[in-house]
C-alpha positions as MATLAB code, in Angstrom:
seq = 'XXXXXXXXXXXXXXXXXXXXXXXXXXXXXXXXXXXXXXXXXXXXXXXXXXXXXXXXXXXXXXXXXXXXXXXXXXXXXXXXXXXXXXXXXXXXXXXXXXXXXXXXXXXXXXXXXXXXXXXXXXXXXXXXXXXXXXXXXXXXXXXXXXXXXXXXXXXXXXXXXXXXXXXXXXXXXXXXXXXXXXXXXXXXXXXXXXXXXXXXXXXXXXXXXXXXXXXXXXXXXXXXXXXXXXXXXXXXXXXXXXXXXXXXXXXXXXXXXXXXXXXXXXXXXXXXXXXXXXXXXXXXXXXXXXXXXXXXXXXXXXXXXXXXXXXXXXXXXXXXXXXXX';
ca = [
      13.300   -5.900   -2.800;
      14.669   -9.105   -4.623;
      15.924   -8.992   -8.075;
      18.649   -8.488   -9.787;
      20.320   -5.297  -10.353;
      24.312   -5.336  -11.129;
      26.780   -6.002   -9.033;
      27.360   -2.578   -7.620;
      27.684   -2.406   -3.648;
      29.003    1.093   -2.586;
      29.913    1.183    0.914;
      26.693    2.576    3.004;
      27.370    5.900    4.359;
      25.154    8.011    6.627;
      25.489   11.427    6.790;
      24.052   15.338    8.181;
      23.536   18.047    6.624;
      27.382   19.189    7.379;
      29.428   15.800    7.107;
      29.289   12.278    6.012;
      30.817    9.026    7.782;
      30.470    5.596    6.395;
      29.441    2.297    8.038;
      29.672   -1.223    7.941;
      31.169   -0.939    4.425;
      29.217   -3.749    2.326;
      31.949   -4.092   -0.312;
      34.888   -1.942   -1.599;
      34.436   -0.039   -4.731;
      35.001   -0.870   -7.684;
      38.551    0.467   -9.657;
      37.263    3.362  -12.117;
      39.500    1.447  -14.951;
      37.534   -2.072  -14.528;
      34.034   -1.657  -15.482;
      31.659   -3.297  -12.515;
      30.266   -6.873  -13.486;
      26.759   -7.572  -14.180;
      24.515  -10.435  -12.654;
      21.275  -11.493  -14.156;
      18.956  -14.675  -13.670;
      16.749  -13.451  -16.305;
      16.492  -15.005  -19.843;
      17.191  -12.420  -21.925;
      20.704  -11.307  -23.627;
      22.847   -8.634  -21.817;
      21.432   -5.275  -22.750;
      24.589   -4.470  -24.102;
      27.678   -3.516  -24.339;
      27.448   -0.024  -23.574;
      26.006   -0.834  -20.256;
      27.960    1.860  -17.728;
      27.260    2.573  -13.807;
      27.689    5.917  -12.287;
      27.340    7.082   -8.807;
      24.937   10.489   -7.914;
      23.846   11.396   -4.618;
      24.612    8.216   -3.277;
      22.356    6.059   -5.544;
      22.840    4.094   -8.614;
      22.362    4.837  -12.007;
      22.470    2.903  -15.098;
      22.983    4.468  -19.012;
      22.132    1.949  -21.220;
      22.567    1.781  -25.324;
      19.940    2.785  -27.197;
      19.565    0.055  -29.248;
      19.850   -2.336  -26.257;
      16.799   -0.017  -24.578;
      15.015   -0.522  -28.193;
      14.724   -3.887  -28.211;
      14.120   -4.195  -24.208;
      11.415   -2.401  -24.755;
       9.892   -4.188  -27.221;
       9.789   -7.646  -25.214;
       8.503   -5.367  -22.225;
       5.864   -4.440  -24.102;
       4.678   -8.115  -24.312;
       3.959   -8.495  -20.630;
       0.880   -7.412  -19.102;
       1.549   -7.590  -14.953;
      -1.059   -5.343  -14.187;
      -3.781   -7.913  -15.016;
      -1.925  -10.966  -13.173;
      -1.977   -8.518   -9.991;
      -5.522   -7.699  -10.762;
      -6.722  -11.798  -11.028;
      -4.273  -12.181   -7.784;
      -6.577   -9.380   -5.732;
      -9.937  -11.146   -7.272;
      -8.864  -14.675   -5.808;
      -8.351  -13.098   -2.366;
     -10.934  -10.672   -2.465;
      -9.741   -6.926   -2.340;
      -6.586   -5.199   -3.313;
      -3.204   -4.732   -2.348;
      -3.575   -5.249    1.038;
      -5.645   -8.477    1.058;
      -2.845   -9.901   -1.508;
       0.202   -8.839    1.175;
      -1.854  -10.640    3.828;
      -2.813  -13.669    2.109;
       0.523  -14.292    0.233;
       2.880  -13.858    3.872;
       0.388  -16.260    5.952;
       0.873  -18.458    3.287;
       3.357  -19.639    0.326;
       5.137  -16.142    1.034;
       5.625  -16.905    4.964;
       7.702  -20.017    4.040;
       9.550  -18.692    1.389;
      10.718  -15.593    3.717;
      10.928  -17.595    7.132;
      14.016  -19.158    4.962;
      15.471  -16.189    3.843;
      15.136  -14.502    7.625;
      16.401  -17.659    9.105;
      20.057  -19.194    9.573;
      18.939  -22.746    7.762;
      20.891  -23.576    4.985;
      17.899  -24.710    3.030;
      18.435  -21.365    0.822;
      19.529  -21.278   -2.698;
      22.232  -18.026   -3.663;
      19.168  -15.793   -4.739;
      18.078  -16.554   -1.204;
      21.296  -16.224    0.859;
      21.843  -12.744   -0.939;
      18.693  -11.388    0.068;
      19.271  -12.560    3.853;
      22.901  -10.807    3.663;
      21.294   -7.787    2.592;
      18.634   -7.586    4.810;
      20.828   -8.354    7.930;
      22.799   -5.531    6.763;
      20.049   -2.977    6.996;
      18.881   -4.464   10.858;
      22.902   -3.931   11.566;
      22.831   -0.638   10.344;
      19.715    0.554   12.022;
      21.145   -0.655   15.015;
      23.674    1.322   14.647;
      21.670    3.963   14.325;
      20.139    3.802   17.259;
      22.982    2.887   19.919;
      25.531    5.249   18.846;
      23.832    8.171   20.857;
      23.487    5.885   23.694;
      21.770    3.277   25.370;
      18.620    1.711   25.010;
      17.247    0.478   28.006;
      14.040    1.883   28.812;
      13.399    3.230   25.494;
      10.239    2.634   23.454;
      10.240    1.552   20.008;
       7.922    0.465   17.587;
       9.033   -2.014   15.119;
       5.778   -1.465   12.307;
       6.506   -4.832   10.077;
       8.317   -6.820   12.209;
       8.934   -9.724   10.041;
      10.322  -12.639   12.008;
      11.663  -10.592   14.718;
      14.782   -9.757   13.053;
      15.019   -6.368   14.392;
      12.404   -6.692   17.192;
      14.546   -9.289   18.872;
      17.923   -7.478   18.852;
      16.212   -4.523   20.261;
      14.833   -5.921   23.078;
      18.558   -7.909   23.717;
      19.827   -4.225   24.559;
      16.601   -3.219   26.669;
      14.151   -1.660   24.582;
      10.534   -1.377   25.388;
       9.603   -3.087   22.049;
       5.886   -2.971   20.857;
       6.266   -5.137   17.523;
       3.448   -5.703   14.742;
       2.865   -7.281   11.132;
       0.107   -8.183    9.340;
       0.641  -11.775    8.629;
      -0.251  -13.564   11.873;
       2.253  -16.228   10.478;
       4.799  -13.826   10.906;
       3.985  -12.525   14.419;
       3.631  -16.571   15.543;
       7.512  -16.822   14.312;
       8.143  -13.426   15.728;
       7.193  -14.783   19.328;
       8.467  -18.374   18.883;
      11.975  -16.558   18.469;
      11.915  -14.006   21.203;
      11.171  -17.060   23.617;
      13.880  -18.758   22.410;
      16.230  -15.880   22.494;
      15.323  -13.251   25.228;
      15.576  -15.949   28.118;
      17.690  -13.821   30.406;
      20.639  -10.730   30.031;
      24.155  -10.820   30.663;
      23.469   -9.816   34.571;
      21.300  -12.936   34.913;
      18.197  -10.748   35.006;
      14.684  -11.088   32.869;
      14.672   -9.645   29.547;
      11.610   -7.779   28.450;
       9.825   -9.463   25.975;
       8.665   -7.612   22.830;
       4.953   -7.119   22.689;
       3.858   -8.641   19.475;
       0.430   -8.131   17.524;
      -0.897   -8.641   14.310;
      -2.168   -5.251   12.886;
      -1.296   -3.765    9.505;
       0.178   -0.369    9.672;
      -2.517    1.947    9.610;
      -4.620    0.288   12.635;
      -0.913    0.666   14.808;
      -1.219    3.620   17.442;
       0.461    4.975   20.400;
       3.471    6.864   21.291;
       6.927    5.896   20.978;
      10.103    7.712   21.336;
      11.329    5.707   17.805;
       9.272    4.416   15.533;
      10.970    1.802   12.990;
       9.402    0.511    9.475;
      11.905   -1.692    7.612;
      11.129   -3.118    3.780;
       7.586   -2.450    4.199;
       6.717    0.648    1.875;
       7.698   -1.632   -1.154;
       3.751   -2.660   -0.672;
       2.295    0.942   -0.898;
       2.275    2.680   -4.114;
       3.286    6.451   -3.846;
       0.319    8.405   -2.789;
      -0.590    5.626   -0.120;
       2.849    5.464    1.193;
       2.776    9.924    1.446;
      -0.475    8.664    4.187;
       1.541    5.876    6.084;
       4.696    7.865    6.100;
       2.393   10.860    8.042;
       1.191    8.136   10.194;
       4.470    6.623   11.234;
       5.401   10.050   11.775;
       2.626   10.575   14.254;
       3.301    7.862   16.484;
       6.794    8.958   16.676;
       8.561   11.562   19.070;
      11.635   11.761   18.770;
      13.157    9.180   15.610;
      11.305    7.822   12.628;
      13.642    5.249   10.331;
      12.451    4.003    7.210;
      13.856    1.917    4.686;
      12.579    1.379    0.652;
      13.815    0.494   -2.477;
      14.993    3.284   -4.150;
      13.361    4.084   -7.810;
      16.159    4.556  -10.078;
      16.067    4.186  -13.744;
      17.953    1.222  -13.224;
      16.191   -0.350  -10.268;
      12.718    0.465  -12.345;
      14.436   -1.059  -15.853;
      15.133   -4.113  -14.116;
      12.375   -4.301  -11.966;
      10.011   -4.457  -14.737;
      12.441   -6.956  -16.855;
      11.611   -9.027  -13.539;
       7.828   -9.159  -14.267;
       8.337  -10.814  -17.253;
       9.063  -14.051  -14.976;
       6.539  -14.217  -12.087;
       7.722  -16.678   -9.504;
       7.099  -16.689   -6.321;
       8.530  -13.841   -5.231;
       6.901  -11.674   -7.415;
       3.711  -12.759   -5.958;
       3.140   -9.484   -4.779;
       3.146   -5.863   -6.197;
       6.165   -3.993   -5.499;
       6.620   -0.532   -5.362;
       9.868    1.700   -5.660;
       9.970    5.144   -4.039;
      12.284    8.401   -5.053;
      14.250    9.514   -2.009;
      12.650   12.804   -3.183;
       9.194   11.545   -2.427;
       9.816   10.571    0.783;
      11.867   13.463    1.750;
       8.837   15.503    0.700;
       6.579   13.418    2.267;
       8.209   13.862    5.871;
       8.530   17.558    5.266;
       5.108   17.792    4.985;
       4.425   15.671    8.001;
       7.044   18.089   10.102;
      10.164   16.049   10.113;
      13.591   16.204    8.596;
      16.528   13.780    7.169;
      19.158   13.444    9.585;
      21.090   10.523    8.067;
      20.819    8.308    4.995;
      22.401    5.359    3.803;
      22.307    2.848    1.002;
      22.462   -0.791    1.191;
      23.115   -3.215   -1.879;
      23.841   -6.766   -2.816;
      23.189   -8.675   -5.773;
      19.363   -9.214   -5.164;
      18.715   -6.859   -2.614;
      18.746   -3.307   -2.291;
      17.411   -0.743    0.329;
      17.449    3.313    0.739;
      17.585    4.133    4.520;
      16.777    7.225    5.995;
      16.809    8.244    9.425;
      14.454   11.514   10.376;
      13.664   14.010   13.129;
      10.947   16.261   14.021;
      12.009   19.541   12.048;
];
């Protein structure tokens, strides 16, 4: 997700049930007796004074004045982005879906082959957004070697992207079947794995990801992990209870999933953000409670093992880390 929320990066801890343990800290915290800064490319006044961050449970909340929230509302009230989504559908001829695929084989795939690449072609909006996302493919790599290696083992990388994750995984020896649904996307995907996964460190073939282009509920199969990254922001709630069960199914042993989290502060700025539809609003984006999804896996038969929580200026990600229950 890319817009601005303040400047508030705890460091990203996972944790069980019985302990926590942090990793790759993003930024140290900020001293309780300086209040944390606030970053906005919106053109509105601050909403205030009164304006104060507090952690709970790990994610971020914002208290804001009442009078500030008065008159926020009011401009709020002015916008109307459920009828630009609903002219954006008509053009390509269906709904959500048809928008995701049609924006990231298009304007969208050139706009986030930047962001996902190392060019310096990016403005500090852009650069932010890379940071943050590179953060989350660290940590889920993380994830995944710190029981032990990873040769041999099959994982599913459901919105690949670029091949930012897909790539990495098949550097340590995964058995990676990798799929988006912008064929723009998968063509980058591939172009970078044969670039990059040439040979290993013992001078021996690398196995190539298997890429496809398939949106998530066509993907099927059995995998001992199963990996969606940034991807449920397209799914409103009830859909993304349906893929969440499906990713679940094709999954043994490991399901990771990451979302933006919906906060009252992420929302409040989230809709302040639709007031100014560039191009990377171009698509609807949906926040999800970590109590939804917990619910939703529970249902499905699988449990939290860790979470973390990864910030930046413009980016922002919930991960979560589940086994069968």
């Amino acid at each position: 997700m890319a817009f601005s929320p303040a400047s508030v990066s705890p460091p990203i801890a996972f944790r069980n049930p019985t302990r926590s343990f942090p990793i790759s800290p993003i930024q140290p915290k900020c001293a309780k007796s300086r209040p944390p800064k606030t970053h906005t490319r919106f053109a509105l006044p601050p909403l205030g004074a009164d304006l104060t961050v507090a952690p709970f449970d790990s994610t971020t909340l914002a208290v804001v004045g009442g009078g500030s929230v008065a008159a926020l509302a009011a401009i709020l009230s002015l916008a109307d982005p459920e009828k630009r989504r609903q002219l954006q559908a008509e053009e390509v001829g269906g709904g959500d879906k048809e928008v995701v695929r049609e924006y990231f084989n298009n304007s969208g795939f050139q706009r986030w082959k930047k962001i996902y690449g190392e060019t310096d072609d990016v403005n500090r909006v852009q650069m932010d957004i890379r940071i943050g996302h590179s953060k989350t493919v660290e940590n889920v790599m993380k994830m995944l070697t710190e029981e032990g290696s990873l040769k041999g083992l099959t994982i599913c990388d459901a919105g690949c992207g670029t091949g930012a994750l897909s790539i990495p995984l098949a550097k340590e020896g995964a058995v990676v079947s990798a799929s988006d649904i912008s064929a723009a996307m998968v063509a980058e995907a591939q172009m970078k794995a044969r670039e990059q996964l040439v040979v290993d460190g013992n001078g021996g073939e690398v196995s190539m990801p298997n890429f496809e282009v398939s949106d998530l509920e066509s993907l099927k199969g059995k995998y001992d992990t199963v990996v969606c990254l940034d991807v449920l922001i397209h799914y409103p709630q009830n859909k993304a209870d349906a893929m969440i069960a499906h990713l679940a199914s094709l999954a043994e042993n490991r399901l990771i999933l990451s979302f933006a989290p919906k906060t009252f502060y992420y929302s409040l700025l989230k809709r302040v953000g639709e007031l100014f539809p560039g191009p990377s609003k171009a698509t609807r984006a949906y926040l999800h409670a970590e109590e939804d999804v917990e619910r939703a896996l529970k249902k499905a038969g699988w449990k939290i093992r860790k979470r973390g929580l990864i910030t930046t200026q413009f980016y922002f990600a919930r991960l979560v880390e589940a086994v069968p229950a």
